[in-house]
C-alpha positions in Angstrom: 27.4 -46.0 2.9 26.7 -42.6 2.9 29.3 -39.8 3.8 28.5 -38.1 6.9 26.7 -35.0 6.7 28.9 -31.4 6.1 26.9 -29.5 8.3 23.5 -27.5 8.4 22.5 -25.9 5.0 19.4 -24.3 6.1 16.9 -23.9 9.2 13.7 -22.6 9.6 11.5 -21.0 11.6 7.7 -20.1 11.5 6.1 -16.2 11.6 2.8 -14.7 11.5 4.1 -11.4 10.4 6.7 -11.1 7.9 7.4 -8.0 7.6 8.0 -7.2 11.6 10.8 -10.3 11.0 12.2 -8.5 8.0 12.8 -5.7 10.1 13.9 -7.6 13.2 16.4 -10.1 10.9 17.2 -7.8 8.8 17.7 -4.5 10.8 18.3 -5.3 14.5 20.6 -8.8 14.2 21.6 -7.5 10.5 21.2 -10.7 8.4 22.2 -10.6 5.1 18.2 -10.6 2.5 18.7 -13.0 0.0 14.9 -13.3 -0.9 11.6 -12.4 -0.1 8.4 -13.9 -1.7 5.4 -11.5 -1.2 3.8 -13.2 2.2 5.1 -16.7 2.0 9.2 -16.4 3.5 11.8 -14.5 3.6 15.4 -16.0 3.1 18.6 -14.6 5.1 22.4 -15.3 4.9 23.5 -16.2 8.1 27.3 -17.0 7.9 28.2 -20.0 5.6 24.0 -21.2 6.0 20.6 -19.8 5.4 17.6 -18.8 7.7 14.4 -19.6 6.2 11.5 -17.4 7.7 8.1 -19.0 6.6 4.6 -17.8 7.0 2.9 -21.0 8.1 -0.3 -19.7 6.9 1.1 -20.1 3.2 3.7 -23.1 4.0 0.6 -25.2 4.4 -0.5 -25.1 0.9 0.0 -27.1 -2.0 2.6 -25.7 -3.9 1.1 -24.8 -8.1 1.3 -27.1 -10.8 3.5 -24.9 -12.6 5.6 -24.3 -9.5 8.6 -25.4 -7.4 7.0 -29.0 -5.8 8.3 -28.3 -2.3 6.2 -30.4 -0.1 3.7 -28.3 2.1 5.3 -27.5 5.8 4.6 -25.5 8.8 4.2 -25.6 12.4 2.7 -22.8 14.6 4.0 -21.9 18.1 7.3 -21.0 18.9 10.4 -22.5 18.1 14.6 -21.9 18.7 17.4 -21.6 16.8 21.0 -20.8 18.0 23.5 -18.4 16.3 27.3 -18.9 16.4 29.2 -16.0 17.9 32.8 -15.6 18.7 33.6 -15.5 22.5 35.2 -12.1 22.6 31.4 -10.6 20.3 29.2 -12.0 23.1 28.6 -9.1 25.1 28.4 -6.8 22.2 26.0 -8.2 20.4 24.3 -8.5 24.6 24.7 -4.8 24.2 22.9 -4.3 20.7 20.1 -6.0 21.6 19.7 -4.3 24.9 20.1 -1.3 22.8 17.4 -2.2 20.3 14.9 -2.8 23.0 15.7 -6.0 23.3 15.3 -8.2 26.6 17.9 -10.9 27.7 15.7 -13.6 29.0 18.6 -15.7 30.6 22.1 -16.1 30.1 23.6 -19.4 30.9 27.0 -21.1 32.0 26.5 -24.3 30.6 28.7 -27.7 32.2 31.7 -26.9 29.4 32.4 -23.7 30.6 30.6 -22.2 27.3 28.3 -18.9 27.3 25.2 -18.4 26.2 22.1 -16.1 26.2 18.8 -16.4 25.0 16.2 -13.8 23.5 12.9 -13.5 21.8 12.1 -12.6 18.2 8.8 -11.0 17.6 6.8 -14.0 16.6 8.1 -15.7 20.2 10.8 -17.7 18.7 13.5 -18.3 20.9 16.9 -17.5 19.8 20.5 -17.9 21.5 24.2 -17.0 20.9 26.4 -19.4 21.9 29.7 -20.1 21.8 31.0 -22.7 19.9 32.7 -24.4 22.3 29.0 -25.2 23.7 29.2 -28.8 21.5 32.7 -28.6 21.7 33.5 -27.0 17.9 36.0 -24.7 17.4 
């Protein structure tokens, strides 16, 4: 039998326009570029994983002959991801978004007494800061 997974390597979510995620990964929440491939993704470090921002538009293809044979993917429409921040960094990184323009949609005191809030990319996605305690890590 298999050893249980380690953890989350990478996730993805799907864009329309790359370059306004560039700027809002990259700039506003500060993510680490690792790559970008002309209008197909863009790859950031986030902590010990990677976020994969995809163009679904290009996704959907075949990949070359010649090239990497990643199976085509995509989906359209938003989707949500979660970032893991310390307790004590909640309310500032409430505070630079705020400051960035950014609207809090909802915070929430979930059942385990962990925090959370919830916010919008530019393609719709929606994204979260949690706590870890949320699924009771530490």
């Amino acid at each position: 039998m298999a050893a249980p997974f380690e953890g989350i390597l990478e996730t993805a979510l799907y864009v329309d326009d790359l370059d306004a995620a560039e700027a809002f990964y990259g700039s506003v929440l500060g993510l680490e570029k690792i790559s970008r491939a002309g209008n197909r993704h863009i790859f950031f470090r986030c902590g010990p994983g990677v976020l994969l921002i995809f163009n679904p538009a290009e996704t959907t293809k075949p990949p070359p002959a010649d090239g990497l044979q990643v199976p085509p993917h995509g989906t359209h429409g938003p989707g949500h991801m979660c970032f893991r921040v310390p307790a004590g960094q909640l309310g500032a990184w409430e505070d630079k978004l705020k400051a960035a323009g950014i609207a809090i949609e909802t915070e929430v005191l979930w059942p385990s007494s962990a925090r959370s809030f919830y916010f919008r990319d530019p393609a719709g996605n929606s994204l979260e800061c949690a706590e870890a305690s949320l699924w009771n890590l530490n």
